[in-house]
N, C-alpha and C positions, 0 to 999 in steps of 0.2 A: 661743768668745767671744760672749757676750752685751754689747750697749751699755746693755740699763734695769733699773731694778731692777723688782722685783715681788714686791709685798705683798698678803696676805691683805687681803679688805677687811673693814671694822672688824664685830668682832663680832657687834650688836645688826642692822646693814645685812644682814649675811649670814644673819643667822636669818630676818630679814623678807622677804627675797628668794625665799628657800629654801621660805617655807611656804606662798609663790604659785606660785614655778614651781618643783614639785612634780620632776619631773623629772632635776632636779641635785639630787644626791646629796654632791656633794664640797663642795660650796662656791663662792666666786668670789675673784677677783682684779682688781689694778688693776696696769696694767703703765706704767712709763718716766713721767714730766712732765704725759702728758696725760690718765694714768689711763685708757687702756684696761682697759675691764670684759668677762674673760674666766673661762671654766670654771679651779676652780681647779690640774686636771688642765694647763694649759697652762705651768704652771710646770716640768714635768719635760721639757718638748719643746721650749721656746724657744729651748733655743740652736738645736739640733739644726733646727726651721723655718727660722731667720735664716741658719745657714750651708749650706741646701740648694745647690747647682749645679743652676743654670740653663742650660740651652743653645739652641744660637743661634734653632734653628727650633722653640722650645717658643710655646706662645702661652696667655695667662694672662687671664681674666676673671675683672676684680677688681672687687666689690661690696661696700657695704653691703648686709645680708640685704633680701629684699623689693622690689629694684630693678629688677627684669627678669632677674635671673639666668639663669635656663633658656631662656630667649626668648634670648638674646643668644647663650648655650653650644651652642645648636640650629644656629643662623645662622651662628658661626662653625665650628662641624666639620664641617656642607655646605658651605661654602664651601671649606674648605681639603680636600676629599674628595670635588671634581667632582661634589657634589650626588648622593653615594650614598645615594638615600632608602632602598633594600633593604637595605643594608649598619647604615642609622640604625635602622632600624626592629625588626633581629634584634640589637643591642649595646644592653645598658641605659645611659641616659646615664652614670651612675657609674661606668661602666668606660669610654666612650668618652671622659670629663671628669673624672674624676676630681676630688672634693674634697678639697682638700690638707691640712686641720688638721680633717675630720669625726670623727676618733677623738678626740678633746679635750671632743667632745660626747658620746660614748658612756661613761658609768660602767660598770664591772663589774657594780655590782648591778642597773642599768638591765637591762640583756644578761643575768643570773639570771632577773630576773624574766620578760623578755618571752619565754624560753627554757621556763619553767613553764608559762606563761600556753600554752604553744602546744605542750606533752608532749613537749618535747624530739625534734621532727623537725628531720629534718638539713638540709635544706632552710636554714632559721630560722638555725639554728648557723653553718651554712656563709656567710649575708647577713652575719650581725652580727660573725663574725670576718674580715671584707675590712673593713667598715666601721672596726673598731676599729686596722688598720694603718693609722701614721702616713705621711702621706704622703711622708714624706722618704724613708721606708723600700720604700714599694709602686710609686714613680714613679722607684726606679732603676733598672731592669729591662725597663721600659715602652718599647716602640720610638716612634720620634721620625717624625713629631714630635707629640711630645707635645703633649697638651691642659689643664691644668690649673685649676680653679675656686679660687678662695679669698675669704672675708668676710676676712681681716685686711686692717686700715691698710698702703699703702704700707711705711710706715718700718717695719712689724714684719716683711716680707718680704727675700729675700736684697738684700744693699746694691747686688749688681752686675747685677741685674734686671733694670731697663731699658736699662742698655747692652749687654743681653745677648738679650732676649725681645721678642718684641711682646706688649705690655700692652692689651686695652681693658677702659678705667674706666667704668663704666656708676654714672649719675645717675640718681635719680625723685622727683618731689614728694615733699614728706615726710611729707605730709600720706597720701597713696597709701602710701606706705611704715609708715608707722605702723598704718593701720587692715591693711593685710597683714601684717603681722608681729605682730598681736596675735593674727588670727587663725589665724595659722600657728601661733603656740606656743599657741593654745588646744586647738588640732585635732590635734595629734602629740604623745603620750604623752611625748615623749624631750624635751619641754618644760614639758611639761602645768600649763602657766598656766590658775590656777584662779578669778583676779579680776576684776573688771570693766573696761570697755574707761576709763573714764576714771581709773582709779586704773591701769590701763596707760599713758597717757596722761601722766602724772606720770612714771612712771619714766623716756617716751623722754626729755621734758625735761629729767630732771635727769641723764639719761646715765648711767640706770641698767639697761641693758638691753645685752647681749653682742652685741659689736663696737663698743658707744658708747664715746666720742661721736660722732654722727652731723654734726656739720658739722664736725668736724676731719677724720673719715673724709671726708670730701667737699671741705673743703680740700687735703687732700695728693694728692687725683688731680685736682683741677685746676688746682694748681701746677704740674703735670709734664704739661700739656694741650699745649705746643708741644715736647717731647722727640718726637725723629727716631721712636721706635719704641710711643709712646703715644698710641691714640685712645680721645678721651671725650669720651664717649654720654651724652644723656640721653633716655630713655627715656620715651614718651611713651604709657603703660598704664595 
């Protein structure tokens, strides 16, 4: 069971979208009331995200993209791992933190192409096929306790989350968060925003950019700021 619905977003928005950021291949979507703007691969996964099992000594770093993410996912897996720098240093974060809804971003033909681009070493094949397991699917298996990263809103993650995980919600200016996240989808292919930063600019505003909107994403973690098993951060980078 899924609680929102989710619609293509309108045509003429999705061409215009699509011939910036280069990268997605499928499309986008707008999910539930508040219109989260998502890959529109995240329609075949949503139920299957929302009704993940969470357990007790999982611990989740929840962001808007751009916020201190990896700063935060560093500090708490030394922390909860007696500050094994040797242990941090031979485990690539993605497998020590796994991100929970990363294959939602990977198209097939993304993963074709970069597969060509680089003569089919296996190496290449062997990254991009972990990347493209869902995370509901690759975090069963996972011994605990788990660590898990995610950009979705609160309400799009399992409903019994926080009485179940320790959650921290990590904040950052927006203004910081904007000019990083332009450059991040300018700089990684699997985004490859081809526009200028002020007609970027335009899109954080009008919440047209994947995980937006960004002050509702920021309202629902700091509505749950005094929940028993939720700290939020903001992040001062």
């Amino acid at each position: 069971m899924f609680p929102y619905t989710i619609e293509k977003l309108e045509e003429n928005l999705d061409k215009k979208l699509m011939k910036v950021f280069t990268g997605e291949r499928n499309g986008f979507c707008q999910v539930g009331p508040k219109k989260w703007l998502l890959p529109l691969a995240y329609k075949d996964h949503a139920e299957k995200y929302y009704n993940f099992q969470p357990k007790c000594d999982d611990i989740w770093v929840v962001t808007y993209p751009r916020s201190g993410t990896t700063w935060c996912q560093e500090l708490v897996w030394l922390l909860n791992n007696n500050f094994d720098y040797e242990k941090a240093s031979c485990i690539p974060m993605e497998k020590r933190f796994p991100f929970f809804e990363f294959s939602i971003l990977h198209s097939i033909q993304f993963h074709e192409d970069v597969i060509a681009l680089n003569n089919n070493r296996a190496d290449v094949i062997e990254k991009l096929a972990f990347w493209r397991q869902p995370g509901y699917e690759l975090l069963i298996d996972y011994p605990s306790p788990r660590h898990i990263k995610t950009h979705l809103p609160i309400s799009l993650l399992p409903p019994n989350l926080l009485d179940t995980s320790k959650v921290v919600y990590v904040a950052r200016n927006p203004k910081d968060v904007a000019v990083s996240y332009y450059h991040h989808n300018t700089l990684l292919k699997l985004h490859g925003y081809i526009g200028e930063f002020k007609e970027y600019w335009d899109y954080f505003e009008k919440d047209l950019l994947v995980y937006s909107p960004y002050w509702e994403h920021i309202k629902e973690g700091w509505e749950m700021r005094n929940h028993k098993n939720v700290l939020f951060y903001f992040m001062r980078i």
